[in-house]
N, C-alpha and C positions, 0 to 999 in steps of 0.2 A: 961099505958105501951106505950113506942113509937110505930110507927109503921112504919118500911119502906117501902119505892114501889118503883120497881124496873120497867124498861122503858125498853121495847126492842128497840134498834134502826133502823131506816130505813137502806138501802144500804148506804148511804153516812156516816156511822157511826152517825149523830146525833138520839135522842132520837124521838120515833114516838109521833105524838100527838094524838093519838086513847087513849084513856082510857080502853076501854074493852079488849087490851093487857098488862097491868100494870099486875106487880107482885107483890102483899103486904105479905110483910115478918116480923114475930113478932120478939120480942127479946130472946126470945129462939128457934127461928132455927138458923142455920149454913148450909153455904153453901160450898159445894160439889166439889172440884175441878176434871177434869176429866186427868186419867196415862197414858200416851203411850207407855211405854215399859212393857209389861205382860209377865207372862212366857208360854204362848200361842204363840204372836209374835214370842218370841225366838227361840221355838219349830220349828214353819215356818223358821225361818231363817236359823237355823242350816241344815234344811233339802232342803234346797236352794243350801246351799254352797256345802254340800255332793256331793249333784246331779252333779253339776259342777266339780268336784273336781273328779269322775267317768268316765264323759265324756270328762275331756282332758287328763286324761290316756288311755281310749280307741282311743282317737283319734291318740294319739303318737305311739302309740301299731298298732290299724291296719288301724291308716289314713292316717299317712308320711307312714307308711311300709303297702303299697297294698295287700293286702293278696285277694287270691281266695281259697275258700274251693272245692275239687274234689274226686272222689273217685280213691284211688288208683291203682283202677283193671284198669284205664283209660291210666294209667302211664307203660313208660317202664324203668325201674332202671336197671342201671348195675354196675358193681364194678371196684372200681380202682385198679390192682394189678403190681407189677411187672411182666415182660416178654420179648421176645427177640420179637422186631420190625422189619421185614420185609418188606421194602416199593417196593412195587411196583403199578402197575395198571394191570386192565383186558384188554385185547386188545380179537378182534371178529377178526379170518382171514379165507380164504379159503384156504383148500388143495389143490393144482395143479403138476402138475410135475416138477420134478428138471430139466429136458432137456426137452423143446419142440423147435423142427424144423418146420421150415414153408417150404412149399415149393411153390415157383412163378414161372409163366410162364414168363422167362427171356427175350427172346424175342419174347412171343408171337404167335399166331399161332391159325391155326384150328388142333381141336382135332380128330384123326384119330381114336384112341386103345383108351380104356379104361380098363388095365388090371388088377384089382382089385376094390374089393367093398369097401367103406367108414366101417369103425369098428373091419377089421380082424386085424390081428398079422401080421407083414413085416418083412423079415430081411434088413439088407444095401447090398444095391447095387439092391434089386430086381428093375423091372421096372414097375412102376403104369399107366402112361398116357406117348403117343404119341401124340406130334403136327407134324403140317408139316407147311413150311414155305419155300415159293416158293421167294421170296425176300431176303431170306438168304443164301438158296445154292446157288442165282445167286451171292451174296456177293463172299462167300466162291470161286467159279469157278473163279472169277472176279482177286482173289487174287492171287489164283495161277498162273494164266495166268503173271499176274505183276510180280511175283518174278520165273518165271522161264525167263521169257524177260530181266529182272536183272539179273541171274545169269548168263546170253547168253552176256549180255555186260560186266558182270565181267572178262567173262574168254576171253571177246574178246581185254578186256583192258589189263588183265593182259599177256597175250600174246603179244600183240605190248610194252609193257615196258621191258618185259624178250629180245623180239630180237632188241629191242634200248640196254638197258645194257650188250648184247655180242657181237654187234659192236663195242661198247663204249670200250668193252675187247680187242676185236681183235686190234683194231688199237692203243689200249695203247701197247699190245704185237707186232707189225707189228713196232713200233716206237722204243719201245726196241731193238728190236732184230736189225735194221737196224744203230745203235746209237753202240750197240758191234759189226758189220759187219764193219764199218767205222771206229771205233778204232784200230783193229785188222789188220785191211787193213792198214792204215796210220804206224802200229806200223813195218811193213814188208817194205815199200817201202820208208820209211825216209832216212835208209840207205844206199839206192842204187840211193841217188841224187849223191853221191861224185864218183860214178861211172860211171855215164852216163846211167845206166841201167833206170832209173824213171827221169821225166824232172819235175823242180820245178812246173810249170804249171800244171800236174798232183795232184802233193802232194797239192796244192793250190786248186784245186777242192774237192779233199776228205775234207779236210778241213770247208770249206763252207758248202757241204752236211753233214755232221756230227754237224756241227752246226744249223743247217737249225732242224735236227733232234731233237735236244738236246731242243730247245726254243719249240718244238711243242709238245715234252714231256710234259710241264708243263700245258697247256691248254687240253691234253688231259687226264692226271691224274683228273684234276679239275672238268672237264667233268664227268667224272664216279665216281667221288663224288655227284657230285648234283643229276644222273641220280638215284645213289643208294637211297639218301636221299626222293628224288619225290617220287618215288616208293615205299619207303616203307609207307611213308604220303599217298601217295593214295591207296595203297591196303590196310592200316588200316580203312581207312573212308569207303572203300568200303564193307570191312568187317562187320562194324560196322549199315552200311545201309543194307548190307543184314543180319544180325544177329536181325537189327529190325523188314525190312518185313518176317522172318519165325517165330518170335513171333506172329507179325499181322495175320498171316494164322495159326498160332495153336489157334488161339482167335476164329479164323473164326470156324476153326474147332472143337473148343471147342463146340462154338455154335451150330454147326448141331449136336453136341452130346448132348446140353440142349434141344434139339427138343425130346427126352424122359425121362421123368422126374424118377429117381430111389429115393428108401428110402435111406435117409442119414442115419441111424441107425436103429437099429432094434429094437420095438418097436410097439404101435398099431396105426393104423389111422384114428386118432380121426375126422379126418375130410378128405371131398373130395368134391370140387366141379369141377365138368368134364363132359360133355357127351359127346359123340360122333357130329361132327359135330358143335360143338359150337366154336365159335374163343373167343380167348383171349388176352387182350390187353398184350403187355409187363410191366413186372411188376406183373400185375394182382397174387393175391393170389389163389393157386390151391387147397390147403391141408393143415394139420400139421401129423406129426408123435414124439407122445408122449413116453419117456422112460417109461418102465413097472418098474413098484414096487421100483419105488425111485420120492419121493415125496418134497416137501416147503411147506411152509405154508407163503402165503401172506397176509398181514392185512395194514391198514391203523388206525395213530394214531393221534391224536390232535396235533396240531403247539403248545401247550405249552411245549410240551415233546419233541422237536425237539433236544434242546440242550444237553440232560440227555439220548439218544438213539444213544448209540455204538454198533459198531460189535462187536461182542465176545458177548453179553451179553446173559444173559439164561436166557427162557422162561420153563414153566411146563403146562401140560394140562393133564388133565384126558380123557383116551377114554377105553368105556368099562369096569370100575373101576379100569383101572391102569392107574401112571401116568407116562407120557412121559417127556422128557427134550428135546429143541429144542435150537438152537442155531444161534443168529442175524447174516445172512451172509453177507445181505446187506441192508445200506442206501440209499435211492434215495434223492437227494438233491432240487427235483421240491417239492412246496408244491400247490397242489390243493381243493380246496373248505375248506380251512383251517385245511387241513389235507395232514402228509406227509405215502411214501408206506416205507415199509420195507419187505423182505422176511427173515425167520426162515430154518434153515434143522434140520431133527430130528438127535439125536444121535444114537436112534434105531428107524427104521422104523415102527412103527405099523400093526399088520394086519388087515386086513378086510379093508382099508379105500378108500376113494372112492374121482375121482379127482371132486372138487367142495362143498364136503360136507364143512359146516363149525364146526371150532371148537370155542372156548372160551376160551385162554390162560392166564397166570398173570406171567407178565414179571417184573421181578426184574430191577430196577432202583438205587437200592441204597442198602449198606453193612447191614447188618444185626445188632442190640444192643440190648442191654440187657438195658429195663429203663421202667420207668412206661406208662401204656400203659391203654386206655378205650375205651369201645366196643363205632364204628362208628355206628351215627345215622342221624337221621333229625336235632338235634339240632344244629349242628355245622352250615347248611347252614343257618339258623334262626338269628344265632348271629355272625354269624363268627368266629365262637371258640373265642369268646372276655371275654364271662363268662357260667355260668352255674347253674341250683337248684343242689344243695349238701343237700340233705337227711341227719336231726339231728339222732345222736343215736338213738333217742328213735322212729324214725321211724313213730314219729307224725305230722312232716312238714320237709318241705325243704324250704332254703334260696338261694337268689341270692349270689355268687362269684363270682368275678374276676383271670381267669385263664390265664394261658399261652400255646398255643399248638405250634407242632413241626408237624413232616412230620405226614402223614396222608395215609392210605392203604383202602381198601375199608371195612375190618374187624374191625380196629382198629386207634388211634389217640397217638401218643407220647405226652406224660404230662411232660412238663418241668415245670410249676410253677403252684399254688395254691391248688394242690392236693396232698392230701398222701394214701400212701397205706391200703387197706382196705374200703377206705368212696362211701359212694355210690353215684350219678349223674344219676339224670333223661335223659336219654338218646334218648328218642320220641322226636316229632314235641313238638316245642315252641310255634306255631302261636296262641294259644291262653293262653298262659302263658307271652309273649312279655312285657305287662305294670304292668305286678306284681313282686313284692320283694317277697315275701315269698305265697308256694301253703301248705294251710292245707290240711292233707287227711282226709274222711271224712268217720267215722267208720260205717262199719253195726249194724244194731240194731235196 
């Protein structure tokens, strides 16, 4: 029987030359080829690709879509519904009064009287405080002294101009009358030239003198024009200077009447600084006297709302659970520390209020509509009302949107685009929701 022998090879693929690794193989064996695909392998394979085939749906599912699982109690939801949109803001002001008067020591002075106390009820006119002011009534004495020295030269003027224009008279009448004495005369002795009774020599002087007369008329008419004209020019200017120094002396005199200060109205006096013996400069602030039982309301608003705050506009505030209406009566147009003032008056004055208390008003800024509308939260500051989680049906997760918002009130937000009525919107802080698409909620159990 043959016999094969079969050689293992070294590394370099030739046959080894060891003999005690020889294979001797008869002619009835067969050799053995070795299968690489088994359905063991397969087995492995198939559950290779599975696994795969698992994890890149998982991963499309919540790899590209970030998902955070939370429990819901953590969440604030609110719903989208139609309703009528009131935009306004809160504004913070204080109560003070509709009229307060100050009152100043005008020109100043030491304080003499002090005839009331800081905080009672005043009517107008009573008198609170006495200065005295020894520089002033010498003022005052100073003036009158001037404008009676003026009135002494008025009438000293106006007298020498009245006996110039009835000289100026007299001899326009002394001319007259001498001008018809001379006509009259010549008109009688003309006739009695042809008689020998009047010698032409005669008629020849009347003549001359009548004429003499006649040319001096006309300078003294002209005369007592001009003389009228002067005089009425100067007794108007004079007029006019003494009509201004008896202003000057009722100022003066005003002033020795501001040396006691009275209430402009009646009302309390919320304030008084005075004593006795204390000077105070001109100017100086002495007091205020505040109206009783009519009130404003002052507040201060953000510069972005500068442009959207007019007069007329209506404010509402609750005090004591009823609400009040007030109404913008004035814009100030300084704006300080980024904020400008406005003052409000009530329509109806409230009882009980007190000046300085603050209230907490919501001043309408814009008309009222009817559109869809969702409850104001943190999230809007987190994204800018850019998008939102909208809550699925089934109330088992929420997905990111892209929305669109409109005016915005401190209650609520106008939904112009990506929302409909009914769906619900996670309405809490986002800051930790910010880099997830979709939040699972996460059930008890």
């Amino acid at each position: 029987m043959p016999i094969l022998t079969l050689k293992k090879n070294d590394g370099d693929g030739k046959p080894s030359g060891g003999g005690g690794d020889d294979v001797v193989l008869s002619a009835m064996d067969r050799r053995i080829e070795r299968r690489l695909v088994t359905p063991q392998r397969v087995a492995i394979v198939a559950g290779v690709v599975l696994l795969l085939a698992v994890s890149a749906y998982a991963y499309v599912q919540f790899g590209l879509n970030r998902t955070l699982t939370v429990g819901a109690e953590r969440l604030t939801v609110s719903a989208v519904s139609y309703g009528t949109f009131l935009e306004y803001i809160p504004v913070t002001g204080n109560i003070v009064p509709r009229t307060t008067v100050y009152l100043d020591a005008v020109d100043g002075g030491q304080v003499t009287a002090v005839h009331v106390e800081e905080g009672v009820f005043v009517t107008a006119g009573q008198p609170l405080v006495t200065f005295k002011n020894t520089n002033l009534q010498l003022q005052v004495i100073g003036a009158e002294a001037q404008l009676t020295e003026q009135l002494d030269r008025l009438s000293s003027t106006r007298q020498n101009f009245d006996q110039s224009h009835l000289r100026n008279q007299r001899e326009l009448i002394e001319i007259d009358y001498q001008i018809d004495r001379l006509t009259r005369d010549l008109a009688r002795k003309r006739p009695l030239v042809t008689t020998g009774g009047v010698t032409q020599g005669q008629i020849d002087d009347l003549e001359a003198e009548l004429k003499r007369y006649v040319s001096l008329r006309g300078p003294a008419v002209q005369a007592l024009q001009l003389d009228e004209e002067f005089r009425s020019n100067q007794m108007a200017r004079m007029g006019t200077a003494l009509e201004a120094m008896n202003k000057n002396l009722e100022i003066a005199r005003e002033n020795l009447t501001n040396l006691v200060i009275v209430a402009p109205i009646t009302g309390q006096l919320t304030l008084l600084e005075a004593n006795v013996g204390e000077s105070k400069a001109p100017g100086q602030r002495v007091g205020q006297v505040d109206e009783v039982n009519a009130f404003k309301v002052n507040a201060f608003i953000d510069e972005f709302y500068l442009a959207r705050v007019t007069i007329g506009q209506i404010a509402t505030v609750d005090i004591d659970g009823k609400t009040y209406e007030l109404e913008v009566s004035k814009v100030y147009p300084d704006v300080r520390d980024r904020q400008f003032e406005i003052d409000l008056l009530f329509k109806d004055t409230p009882q009980g209020v007190r000046r300085g208390q603050t209230v907490r008003m919501r001043l309408e800024i814009g008309q009222p509509a009817d559109t869809l509308v969702v409850a104001n939260g943190a999230f809007f500051d987190d994204t800018g009302g850019q998008w939102v989680f909208v809550v699925a049906p089934s109330r088992d997760f929420a997905e990111r949107r892209a929305v669109r918002f409109g005016r915005r009130n401190p209650e609520g937000i106008e939904v112009l685009e990506g929302l409909r009525d009914g769906e619900q919107v996670i309405t809490s802080s986002y800051e930790s929701l910010m880099d997830f698409d979709r939040i699972q909620f996460r059930t008890e159990g």
